[in-house]
C-alpha positions in Angstrom: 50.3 -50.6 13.9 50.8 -54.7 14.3 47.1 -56.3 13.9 46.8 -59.1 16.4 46.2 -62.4 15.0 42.0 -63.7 16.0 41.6 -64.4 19.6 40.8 -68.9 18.0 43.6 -68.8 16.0 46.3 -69.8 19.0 43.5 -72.6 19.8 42.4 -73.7 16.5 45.9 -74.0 14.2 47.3 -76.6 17.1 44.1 -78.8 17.1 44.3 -78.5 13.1 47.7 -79.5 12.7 47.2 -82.5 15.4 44.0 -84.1 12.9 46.6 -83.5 9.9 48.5 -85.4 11.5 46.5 -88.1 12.9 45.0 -89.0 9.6 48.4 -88.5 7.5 50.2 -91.3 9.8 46.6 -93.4 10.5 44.9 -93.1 7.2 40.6 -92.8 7.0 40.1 -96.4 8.3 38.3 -96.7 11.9 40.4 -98.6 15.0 42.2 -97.6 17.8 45.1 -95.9 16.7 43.2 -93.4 14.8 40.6 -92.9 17.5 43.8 -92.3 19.9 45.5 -90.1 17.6 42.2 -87.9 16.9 41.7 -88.0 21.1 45.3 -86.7 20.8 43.9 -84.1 18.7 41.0 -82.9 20.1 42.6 -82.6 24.0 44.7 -79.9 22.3 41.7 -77.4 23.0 42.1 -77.4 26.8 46.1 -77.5 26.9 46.3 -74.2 28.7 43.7 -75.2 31.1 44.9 -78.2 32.0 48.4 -78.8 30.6 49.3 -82.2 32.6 46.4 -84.2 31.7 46.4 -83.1 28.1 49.5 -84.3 28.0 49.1 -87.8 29.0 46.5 -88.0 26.6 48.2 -87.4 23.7 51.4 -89.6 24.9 48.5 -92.0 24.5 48.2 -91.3 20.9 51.6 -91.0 19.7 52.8 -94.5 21.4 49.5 -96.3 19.8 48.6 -93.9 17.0 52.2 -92.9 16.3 51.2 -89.4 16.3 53.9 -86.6 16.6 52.5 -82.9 16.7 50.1 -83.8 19.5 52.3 -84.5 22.1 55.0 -82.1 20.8 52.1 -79.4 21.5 51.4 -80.3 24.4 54.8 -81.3 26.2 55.6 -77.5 25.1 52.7 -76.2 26.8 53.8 -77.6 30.1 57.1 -76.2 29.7 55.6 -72.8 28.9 52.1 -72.6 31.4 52.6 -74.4 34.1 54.6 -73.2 37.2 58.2 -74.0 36.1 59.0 -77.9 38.5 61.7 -79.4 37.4 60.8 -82.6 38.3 57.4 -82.1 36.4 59.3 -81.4 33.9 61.8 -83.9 33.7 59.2 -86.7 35.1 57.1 -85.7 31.4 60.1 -85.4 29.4 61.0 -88.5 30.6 57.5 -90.2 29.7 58.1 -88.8 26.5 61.3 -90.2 25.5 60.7 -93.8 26.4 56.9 -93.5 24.9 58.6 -92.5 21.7 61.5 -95.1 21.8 59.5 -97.9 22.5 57.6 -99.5 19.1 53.5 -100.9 19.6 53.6 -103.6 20.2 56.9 -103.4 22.3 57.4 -107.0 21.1 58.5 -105.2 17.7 61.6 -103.7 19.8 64.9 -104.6 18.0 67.0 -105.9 21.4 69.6 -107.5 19.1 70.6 -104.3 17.3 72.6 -102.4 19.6 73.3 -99.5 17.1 69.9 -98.9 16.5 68.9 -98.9 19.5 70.8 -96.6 20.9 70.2 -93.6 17.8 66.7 -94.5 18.6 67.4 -93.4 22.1 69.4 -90.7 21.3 66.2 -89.2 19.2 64.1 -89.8 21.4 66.1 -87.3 24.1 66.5 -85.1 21.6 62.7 -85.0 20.1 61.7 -84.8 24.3 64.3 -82.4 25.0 63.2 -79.6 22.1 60.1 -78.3 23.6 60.8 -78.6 26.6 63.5 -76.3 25.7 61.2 -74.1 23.3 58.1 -73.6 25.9 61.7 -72.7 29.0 62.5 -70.2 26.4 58.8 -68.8 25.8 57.8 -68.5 29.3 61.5 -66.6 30.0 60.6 -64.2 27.2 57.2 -63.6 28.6 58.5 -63.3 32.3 61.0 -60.4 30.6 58.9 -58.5 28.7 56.2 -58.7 32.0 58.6 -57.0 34.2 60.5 -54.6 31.3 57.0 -53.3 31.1 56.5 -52.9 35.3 60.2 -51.2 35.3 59.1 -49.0 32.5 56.0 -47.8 34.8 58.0 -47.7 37.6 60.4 -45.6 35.7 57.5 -42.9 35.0 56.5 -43.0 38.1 59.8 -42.0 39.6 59.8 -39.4 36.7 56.7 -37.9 37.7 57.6 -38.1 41.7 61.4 -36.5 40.4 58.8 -33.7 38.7 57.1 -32.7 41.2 59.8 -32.7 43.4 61.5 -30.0 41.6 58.3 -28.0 41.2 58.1 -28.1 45.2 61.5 -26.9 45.2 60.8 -24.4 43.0 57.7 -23.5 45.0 59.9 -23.6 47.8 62.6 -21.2 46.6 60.3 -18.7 45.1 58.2 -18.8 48.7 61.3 -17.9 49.6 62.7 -15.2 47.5 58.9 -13.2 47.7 59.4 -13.2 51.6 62.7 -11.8 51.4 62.3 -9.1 49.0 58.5 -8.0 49.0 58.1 -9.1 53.1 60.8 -7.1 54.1 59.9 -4.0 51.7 56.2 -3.7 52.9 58.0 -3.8 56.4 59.9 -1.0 55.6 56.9 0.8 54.3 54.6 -0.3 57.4 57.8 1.3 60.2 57.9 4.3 58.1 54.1 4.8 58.5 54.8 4.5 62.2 57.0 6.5 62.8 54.8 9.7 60.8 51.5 8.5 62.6 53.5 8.4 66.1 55.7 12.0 65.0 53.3 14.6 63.3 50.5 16.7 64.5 48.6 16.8 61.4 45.0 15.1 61.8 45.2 14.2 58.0 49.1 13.1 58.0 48.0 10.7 61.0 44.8 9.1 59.2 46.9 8.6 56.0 49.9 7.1 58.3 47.4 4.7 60.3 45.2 3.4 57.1 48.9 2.6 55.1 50.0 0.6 58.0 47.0 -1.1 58.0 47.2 -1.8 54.7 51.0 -3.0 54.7 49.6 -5.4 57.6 46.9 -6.7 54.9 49.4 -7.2 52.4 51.2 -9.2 54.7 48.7 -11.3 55.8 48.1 -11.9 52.0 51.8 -12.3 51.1 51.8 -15.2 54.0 49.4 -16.8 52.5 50.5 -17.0 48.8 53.9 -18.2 50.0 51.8 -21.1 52.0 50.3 -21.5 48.8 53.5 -22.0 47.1 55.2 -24.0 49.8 52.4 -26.6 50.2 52.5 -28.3 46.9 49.8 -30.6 46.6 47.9 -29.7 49.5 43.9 -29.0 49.9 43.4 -26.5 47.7 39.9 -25.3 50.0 42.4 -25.2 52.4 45.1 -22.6 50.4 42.2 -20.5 48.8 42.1 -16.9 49.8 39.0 -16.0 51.6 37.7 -12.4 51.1 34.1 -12.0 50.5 31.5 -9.4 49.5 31.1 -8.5 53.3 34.8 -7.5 53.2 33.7 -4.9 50.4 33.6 -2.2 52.9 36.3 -2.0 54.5 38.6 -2.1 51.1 37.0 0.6 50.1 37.3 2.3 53.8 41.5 2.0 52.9 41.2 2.4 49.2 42.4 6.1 50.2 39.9 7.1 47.3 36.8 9.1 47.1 34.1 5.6 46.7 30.6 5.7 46.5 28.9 2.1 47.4 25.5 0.9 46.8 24.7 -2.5 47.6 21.8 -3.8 46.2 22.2 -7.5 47.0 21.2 -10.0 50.0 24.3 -10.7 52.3 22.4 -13.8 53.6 22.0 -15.2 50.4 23.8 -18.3 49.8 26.4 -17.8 47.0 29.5 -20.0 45.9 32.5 -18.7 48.0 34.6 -18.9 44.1 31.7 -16.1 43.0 32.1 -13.8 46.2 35.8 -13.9 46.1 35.7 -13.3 42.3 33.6 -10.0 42.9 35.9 -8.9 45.3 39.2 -9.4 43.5 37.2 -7.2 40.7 36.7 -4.4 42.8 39.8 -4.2 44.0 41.7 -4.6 41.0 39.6 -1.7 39.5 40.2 0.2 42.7 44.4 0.0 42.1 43.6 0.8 38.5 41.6 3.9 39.0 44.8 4.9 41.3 47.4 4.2 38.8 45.2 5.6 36.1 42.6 8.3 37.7 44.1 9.6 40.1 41.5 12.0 42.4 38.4 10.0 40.4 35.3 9.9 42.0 34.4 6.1 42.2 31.2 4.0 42.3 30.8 0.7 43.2 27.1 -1.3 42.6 26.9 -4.8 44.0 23.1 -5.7 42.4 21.7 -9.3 41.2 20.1 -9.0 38.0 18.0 -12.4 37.6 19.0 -14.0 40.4 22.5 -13.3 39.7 25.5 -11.2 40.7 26.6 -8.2 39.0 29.5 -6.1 40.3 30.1 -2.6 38.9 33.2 -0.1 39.0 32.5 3.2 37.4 34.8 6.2 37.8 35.1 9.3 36.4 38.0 11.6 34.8 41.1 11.9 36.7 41.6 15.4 38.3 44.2 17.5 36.8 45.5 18.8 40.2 46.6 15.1 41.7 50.0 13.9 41.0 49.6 10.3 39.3 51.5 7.9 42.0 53.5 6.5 38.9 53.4 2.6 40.0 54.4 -0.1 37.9 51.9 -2.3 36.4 52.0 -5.6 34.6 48.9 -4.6 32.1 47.2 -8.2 33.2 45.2 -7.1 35.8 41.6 -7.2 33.5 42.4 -10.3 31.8 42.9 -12.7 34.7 39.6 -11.0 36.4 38.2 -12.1 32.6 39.3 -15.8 32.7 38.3 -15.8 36.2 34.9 -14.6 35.2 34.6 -16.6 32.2 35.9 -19.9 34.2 32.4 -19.0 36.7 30.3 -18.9 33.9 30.3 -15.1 33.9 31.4 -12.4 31.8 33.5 -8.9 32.1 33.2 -6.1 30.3 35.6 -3.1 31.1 35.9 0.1 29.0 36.2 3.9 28.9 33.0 6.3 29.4 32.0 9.1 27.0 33.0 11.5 30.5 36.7 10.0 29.8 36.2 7.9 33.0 36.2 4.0 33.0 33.7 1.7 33.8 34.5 -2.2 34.8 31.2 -4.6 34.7 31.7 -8.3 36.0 28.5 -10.4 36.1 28.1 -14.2 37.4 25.2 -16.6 36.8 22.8 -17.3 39.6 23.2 -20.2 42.0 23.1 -23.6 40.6 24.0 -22.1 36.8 27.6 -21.9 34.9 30.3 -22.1 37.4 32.0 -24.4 39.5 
């Protein structure tokens, strides 16, 4: 890593340079040139500030004091702060030059000697011209590196709009693809379920048709969502949250299709985060679609209670019974540990394990109002 020189150094080696200067060419003794030339000097600590009228005091110093680094400084600086005018420019360039050519007094100018004259003129362009040229050649390289670093930012920027561009595509296409194939699916399922509830005779067969087609019509109410999710990249994500509560407990466990014992033990009207309500529910019924992948023909219980002000949901059921077919559906084995981190990212905690009965027993609590989550 490049250490910066000291903020006084830019203003100090200038000014220290100039005073060399002025007492190298003046000497110690006290009269006008010297005071001029240390004048010269001194005006080199507001250059940036005010570039023009430093500059005309040190072309007093170097035409009477016969100072050099002064108005070198300072002609530079104009060339390199000030708004680029050429005819500023020139008009001080010009001042320079024929400050410099002339001799104090002028009466010592040599008119007789052509020759010397002129390379006197010549030097003087020249020694006028040079940082002139220098502070051009600054600024420029300032003015470049200035806008090489606003293209590189605008260059990230366009990377990062290009980024999420594809990941709304993406979102897009995979909004897409879960209509197609898991829309049209639950469809089928839903018709199907129809078609026995509107054919057979049988109380039971009936019930079972009616509560799968109103569970196909949940599941597509929730697959519409999730692909508004998907497609709205960006958006309000109040707006795209799901919004089951513990009130909605019921009636999941009215189409759970198994045999569920509740006991709430909680105040509905109590104020709670809506992230905590819809975090108990998404517990119960993940352990509700475990206990029929798993425990099939379990008795279930579900506690809603609020230890300490909190909320505790519990999911207890027992052994499977031997004489009900397990439904063999697929499972991903992550059910439990997203309802962990989403417990854990709420403050809370879940526990889930088997029973000595050889049931299983899933325990999610959340702090009280106010405490732990978001």
């Amino acid at each position: 890593m490049t250490r910066r020189p000291p903020a006084w150094l830019p203003v100090a080696a200038p000014v220290a340079l100039a005073l060399a200067d002025a007492f190298l060419v003046n000497g110690v003794d006290a009269g006008l040139p010297l005071a001029l030339a240390l004048a010269a000097a001194a005006a080199l600590v507001w250059r940036r500030r005010l570039p023009l009228t430093v500059f005309a005091v040190t072309l007093a110093g170097m035409f009477i004091g016969y100072v050099w680094f002064a108005p070198l400084i300072a002609l530079y600086t104009v060339a390199a702060v000030r708004p680029p005018d050429r005819r500023v420019l020139a008009l001080a360039g010009t001042a320079f030059a024929v400050l410099h050519f002339l001799p104090y007094p002028v009466s010592g100018l040599p008119v007789h000697d052509h020759r010397a004259l002129a390379l006197d003129a010549v030097n003087a362009v020249v020694i006028a011209a040079a940082p002139i040229a220098v502070g051009l050649l600054s600024r420029t390289r300032r003015e470049l590196a200035g806008r090489l670093d606003e293209l590189t930012r605008s260059r990230e920027r366009e990377d990062r709009l290009l980024a999420d561009q594809v990941l709304a595509t993406e979102r897009a296409r995979l909004a897409r693809e879960m209509h197609d194939v898991v829309a049209h699916q639950v469809s089928l399922i839903s018709l199907q379920a129809g078609a026995v509830q509107v054919r057979t005779e049988d109380t039971e067969a009936r019930a079972g048709a009616r509560t799968i087609r109103e569970l196909s019509v949940r599941t597509l109410d929730e697959l519409r969502h999730m692909v508004g999710i998907l497609r709205a990249a960006g958006a309000d994500t109040e707006e795209l949250t799901p919004q089951p509560k513990l009130a909605d407990l019921p009636r999941l466990l009215e189409l759970s299709a198994l045999d569920v014992t509740y006991e709430d033990a909680y105040d509905p009207d109590a104020e709670r985060p809506e992230a905590v309500e819809r975090a108990a529910f998404r517990t119960v019924q993940e352990a509700l679609t475990n206990v029929r992948k798993h425990a099939p023909g379990a008795k279930v219980r579900v506690r809603v209670t609020e230890p300490d002000g909190g909320l505790r949901v519990e999911i207890r059921n027992g052994p499977a019974d031997a004489a009900v077919p397990a439904p063999g559906l697929p499972g991903g084995g992550h059910g439990l540990v997203g309802l962990r981190e989403r417990a854990q990212s709420l403050g809370g905690t879940l526990r889930a394990g088997a029973t000595e009965d050889g049931g299983f027993v899933v325990v999610a609590d959340f702090p009280p109002r106010g405490a732990g989550g978001r």
